[in-house]
N, C-alpha and C positions, 0 to 999 in steps of 0.2 A: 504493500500500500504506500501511494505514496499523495502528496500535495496536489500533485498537479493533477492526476487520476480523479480527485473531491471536486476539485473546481471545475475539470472538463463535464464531470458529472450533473453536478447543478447547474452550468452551464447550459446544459441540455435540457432540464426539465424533469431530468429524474429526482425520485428520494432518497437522501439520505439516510444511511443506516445509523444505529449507535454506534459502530466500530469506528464508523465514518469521523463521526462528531467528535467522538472522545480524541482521535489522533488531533483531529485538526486543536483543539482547546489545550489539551494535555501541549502538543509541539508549541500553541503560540505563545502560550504563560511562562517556557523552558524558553524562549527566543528562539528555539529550532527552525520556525518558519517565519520568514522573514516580511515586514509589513507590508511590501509588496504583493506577495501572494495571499495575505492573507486580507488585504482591500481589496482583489481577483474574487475572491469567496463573497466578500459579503456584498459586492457588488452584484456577481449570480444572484445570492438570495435575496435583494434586492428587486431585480426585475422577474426571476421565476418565481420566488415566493414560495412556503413550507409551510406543510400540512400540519396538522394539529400533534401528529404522533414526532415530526421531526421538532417543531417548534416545543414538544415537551422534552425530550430528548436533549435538546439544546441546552436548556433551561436549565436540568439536573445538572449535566454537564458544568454548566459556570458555576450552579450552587458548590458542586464536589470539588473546586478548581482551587478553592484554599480551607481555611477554616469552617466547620459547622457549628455553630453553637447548639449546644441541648440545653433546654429547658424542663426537663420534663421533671425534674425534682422539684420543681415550684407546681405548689397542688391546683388544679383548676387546670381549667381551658386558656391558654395563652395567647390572647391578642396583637393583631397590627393592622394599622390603617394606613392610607397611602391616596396623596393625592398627585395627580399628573398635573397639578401645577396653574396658577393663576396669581391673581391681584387680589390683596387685601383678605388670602385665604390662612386666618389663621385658625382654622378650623382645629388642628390639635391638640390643641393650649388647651382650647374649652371644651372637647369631649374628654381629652386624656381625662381628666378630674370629675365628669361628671359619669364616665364607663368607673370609673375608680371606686367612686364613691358607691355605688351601686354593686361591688364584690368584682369586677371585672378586672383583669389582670393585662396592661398595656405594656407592650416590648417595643417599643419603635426605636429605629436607626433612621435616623433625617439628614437632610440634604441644609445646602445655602444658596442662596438667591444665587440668578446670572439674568443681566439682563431686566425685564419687565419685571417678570417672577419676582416675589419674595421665597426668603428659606426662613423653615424655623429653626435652625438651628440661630440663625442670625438675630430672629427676634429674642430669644428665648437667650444668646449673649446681651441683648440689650438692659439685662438685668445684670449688676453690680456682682461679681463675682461667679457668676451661674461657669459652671464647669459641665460642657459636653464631652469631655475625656473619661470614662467610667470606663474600666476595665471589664473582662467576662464574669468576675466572679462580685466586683462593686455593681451589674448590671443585674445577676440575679437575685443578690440581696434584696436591691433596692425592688425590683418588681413583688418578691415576695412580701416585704414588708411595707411599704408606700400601695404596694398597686400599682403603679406604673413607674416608667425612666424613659427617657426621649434624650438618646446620644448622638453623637456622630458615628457615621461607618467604623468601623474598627479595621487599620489597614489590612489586615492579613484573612477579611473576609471576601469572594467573590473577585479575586486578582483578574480572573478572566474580563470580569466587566469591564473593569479599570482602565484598560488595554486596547477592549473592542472598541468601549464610547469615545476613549480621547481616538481612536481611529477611524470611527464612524463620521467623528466633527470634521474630519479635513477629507474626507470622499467621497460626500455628498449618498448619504445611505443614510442617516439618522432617520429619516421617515419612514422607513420600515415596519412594517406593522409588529412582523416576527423579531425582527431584532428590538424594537422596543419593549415587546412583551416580555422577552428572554432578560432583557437586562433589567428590567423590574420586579421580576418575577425572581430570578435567581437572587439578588441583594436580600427580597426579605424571607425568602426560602431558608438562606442558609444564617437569620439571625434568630431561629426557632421558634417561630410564631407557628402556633395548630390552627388559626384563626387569621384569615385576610380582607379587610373591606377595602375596598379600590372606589375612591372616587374618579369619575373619569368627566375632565371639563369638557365644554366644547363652547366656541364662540370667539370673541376677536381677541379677549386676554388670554385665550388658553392655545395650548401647543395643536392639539384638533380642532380646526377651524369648524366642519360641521358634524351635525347631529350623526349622520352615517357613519365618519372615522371613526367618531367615538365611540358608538356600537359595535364598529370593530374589532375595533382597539380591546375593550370590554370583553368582549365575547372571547376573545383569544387570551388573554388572560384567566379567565373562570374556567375554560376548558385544561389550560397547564394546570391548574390546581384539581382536576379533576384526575388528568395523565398520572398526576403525583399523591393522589390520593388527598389533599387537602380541602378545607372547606373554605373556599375563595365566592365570593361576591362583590357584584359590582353596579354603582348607583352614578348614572349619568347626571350631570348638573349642567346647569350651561354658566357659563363666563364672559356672556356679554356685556353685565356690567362685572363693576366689582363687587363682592362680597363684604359687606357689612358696610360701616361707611371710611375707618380709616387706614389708610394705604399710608406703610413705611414703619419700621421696627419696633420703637417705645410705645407712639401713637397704636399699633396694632394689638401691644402689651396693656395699655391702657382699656382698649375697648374691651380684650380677653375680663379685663377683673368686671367691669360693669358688666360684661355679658352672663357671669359668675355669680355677681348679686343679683342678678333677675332684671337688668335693665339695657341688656342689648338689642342691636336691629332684628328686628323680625327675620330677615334672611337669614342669619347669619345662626338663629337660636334656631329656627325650624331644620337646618339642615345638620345642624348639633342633635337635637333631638328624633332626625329622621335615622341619621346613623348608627347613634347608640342603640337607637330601639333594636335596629341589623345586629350588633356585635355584643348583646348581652342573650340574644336569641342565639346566637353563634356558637357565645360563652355556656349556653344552658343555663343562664340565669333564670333570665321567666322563656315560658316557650307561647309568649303573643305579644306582637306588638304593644297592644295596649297597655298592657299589665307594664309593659318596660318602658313606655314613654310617662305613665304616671310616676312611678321612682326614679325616675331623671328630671322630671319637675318637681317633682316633691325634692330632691336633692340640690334643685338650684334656691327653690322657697328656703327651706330650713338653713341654709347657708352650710352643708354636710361638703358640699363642690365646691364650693369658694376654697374651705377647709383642706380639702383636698389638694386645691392648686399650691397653699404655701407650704404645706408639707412637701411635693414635689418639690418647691423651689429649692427649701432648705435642704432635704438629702440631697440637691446637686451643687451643694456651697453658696445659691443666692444670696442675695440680703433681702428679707423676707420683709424689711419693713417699709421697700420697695412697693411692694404688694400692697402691704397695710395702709399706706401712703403714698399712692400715685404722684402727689402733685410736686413731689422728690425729683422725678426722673426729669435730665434737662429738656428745656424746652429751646427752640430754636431760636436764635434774634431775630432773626426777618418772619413776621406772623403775615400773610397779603391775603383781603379778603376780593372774592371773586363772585361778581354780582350777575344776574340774569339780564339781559339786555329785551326779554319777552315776557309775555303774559300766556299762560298753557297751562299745558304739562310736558313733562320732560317721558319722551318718547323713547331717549337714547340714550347710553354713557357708554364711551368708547372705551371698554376697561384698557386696551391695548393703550392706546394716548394717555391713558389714568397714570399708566404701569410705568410707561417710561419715562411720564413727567415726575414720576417717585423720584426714580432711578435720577434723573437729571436735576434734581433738588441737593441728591447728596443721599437722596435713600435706599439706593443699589448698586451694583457694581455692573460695569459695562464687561469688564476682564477681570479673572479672578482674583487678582492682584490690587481692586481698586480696594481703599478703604473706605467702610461704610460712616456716614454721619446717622448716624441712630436715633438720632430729635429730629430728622427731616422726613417731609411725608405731604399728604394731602388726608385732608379730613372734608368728605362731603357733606353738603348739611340737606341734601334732594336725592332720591332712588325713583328708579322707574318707574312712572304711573300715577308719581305726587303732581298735585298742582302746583306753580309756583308765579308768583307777581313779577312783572318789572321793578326792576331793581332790589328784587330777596338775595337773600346768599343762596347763593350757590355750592361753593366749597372754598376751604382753606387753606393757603397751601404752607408749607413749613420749613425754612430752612438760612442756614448760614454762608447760603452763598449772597453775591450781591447781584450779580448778572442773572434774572430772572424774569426779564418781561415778555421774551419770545414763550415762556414756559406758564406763563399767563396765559396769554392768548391760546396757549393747546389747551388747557384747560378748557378753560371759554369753550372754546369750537370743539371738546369730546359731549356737549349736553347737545341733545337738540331738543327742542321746543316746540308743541303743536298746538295747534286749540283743541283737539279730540284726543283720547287714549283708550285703545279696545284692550280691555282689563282680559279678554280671550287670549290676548296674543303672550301673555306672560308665562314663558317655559314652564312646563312640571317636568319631577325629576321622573326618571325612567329606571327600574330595579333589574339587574340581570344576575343572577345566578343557578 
């Protein structure tokens, strides 16, 4: 068997076996096969595309490519959530602690913002101390006894990934249905989650632009967890606007604790409580929705989830009185208020133009080397479907730079404004597993 024999094979349209797949992962983790051939490979699978049984194949594959974590000494059904990415999603924050507080057990490995995106690992640095460095054995304490921990990858998990994606950014292959599913799929495979809820966006801030990819996307996902024997589901949302109303690190920090006490956006709490209902049903918590959305409400009512979020903070070294006291964390110097120039409702928010007016504040990075300003953001004070006057706010935006009025004006021109809004036209989310 050799390299080129795999790629003339995909090349052509045929399947891949596992003998196949293992050489090709096993060779490119060892540098045996060189990046050239191995951009040849995922090129093929790129334009011929792999079937359900290769794309699980695959998936094991990069899981077994370094470390496995087991969990399985921590009692209960073991958790993880996963979104494919948007604006102002800090959806995490505030289920980690309200699946917690309810006996549910959260293992997650997260990412950091590029680009539009936010990462929570970056929000979740925007607290004083907070430490995403937990090792295997500080990662199983803490889920045993907290109920959840939210780290960073752990280098020596899923090498293969590490590899493929920074190889996938420079050969124009990232869009791959199969390779995105595999490099998703294998990261929380192999950090021993029994349990996977995938959020899957779609709209102008998310990576699947429409409802179909995403479906896609979705469906090939829930199917490797099937290949592999796991219990994976997956909950379409759309990302046309943003998600809650504040875009950018502390600000997104800030809205998590109001969303905790029982006073967050309505998006942002239903699709909290849409999820959990998913992952405490998962967990074998209660076995019906209902029964699991009442104890996630009852848990943000009683203040049990707030509770839960400073305990998290504190097992990961925060300064918890961050939490207790918001109005600690700095704020930006330059505050600019951005006013409606119409009389309507606001039809649109371009979360895409949201996302990178964050980023161009100072509230993401363009390259991964940029530093973040972690007081900088945009706070909406309008969501799809509100009315709003000439001359109301609009949104806020936040930051320490000075040079900001082109970054105005995108603002301004992400809303658009009608005199009509068909309250029909507002996405519902779509359930696939």
């Amino acid at each position: 068997m050799n390299i080129e024999q795999i790629i003339e094979k995909k090349r052509d349209g045929y399947e891949l076996n596992r003998e196949e797949i293992h050489y090709f992962i096993k060779g490119y983790v060892a540098n045996e096969i060189p990046d050239y051939q191995a951009s040849a490979l995922l090129m093929a699978i790129y334009i011929r595309g792999m079937n359900k049984k290769e794309i699980g194949i695959l998936t094991d594959e990069m899981r077994i490519s370094g470390e496995v974590w087991d969990l399985s000494s921590i009692p209960g059904l073991k958790l993880d959530k996963h979104s494919t990415g948007g604006v102002g999603d800090k959806v995490s924050l505030v289920l980690g602690p309200m699946v917690a507080s309810c006996g549910g057990k959260l293992a997650k490995m997260s990412g950091r913002g590029l680009g539009h995106t936010g990462g929570t690992l970056d929000k979740l640095e925007s607290i004083p101390g907070f430490d995403i460095y937990e090792n295997y054995e500080e990662f199983k304490n803490q889920i045993n006894t907290v109920g959840m921990a939210i780290i960073g990858q752990d280098s020596e998990i899923d090498p293969a990934d590490k590899k493929l994606y920074a190889l996938r950014d420079v050969t124009a292959t990232v869009s791959s249905i199969p390779l995105i599913a595999s490099s998703i799929m294998s990261k929380k495979l192999a950090s021993g989650a029994d349990c996977i809820l995938l959020d899957v966006k779609y709209g102008s801030g998310a990576f699947m632009k429409t409802i179909d990819d995403a479906k896609k996307l979705a469906q090939t996902m829930v199917d490797i967890g099937k290949e592999l024997n796991k219990d994976v589901r997956a909950e379409i949302t759309d990302m046309d606007q943003p998600l809650g109303l504040a875009v950018g690190n502390n600000l997104e920090v800030k809205e998590v604790i109001n969303t905790l006490k029982g006073n967050g956006p309505k998006d942002l709490i239903e699709l909290c409580l849409s999820s959990g209902s998913i992952m405490l049903q998962q967990a074998k918590i209660f076995d019906n929705e209902m029964d699991a959305r009442r104890a996630l409400t009852e848990n943000i009512n009683n203040g049990k989830a707030f509770e839960k979020f400073k305990e998290f903070v504190k097992a990961q070294k925060g300064d918890v009185s961050y939490i207790e006291y918001p109005e600690k964390f700095p704020v930006a110097k330059n505050i600019i208020k951005i006013y409606s120039l119409n009389s309507g409702f606001v039809t649109k928010i371009n979360a895409l133009a949201i996302g990178k007016a964050s980023m161009e504040l100072g509230g993401g990075r363009e390259k991964l080397e940029d530093i973040i300003d972690m007081s900088a953001g945009i706070v909406l004070n309008k969501k799809i479907g509100d009315p709003i006057s000439n001359g109301e706010l609009l949104a806020t935006l936040y930051t320490n730079k000075e040079d900001f009025k082109k970054i105005e004006n995108d603002v301004l021109n992400a809303f658009r404004i009608e005199e009509k809004f068909d309250k029909n036209l507002i996405s519902k989310k779509i359930l696939i597993d």
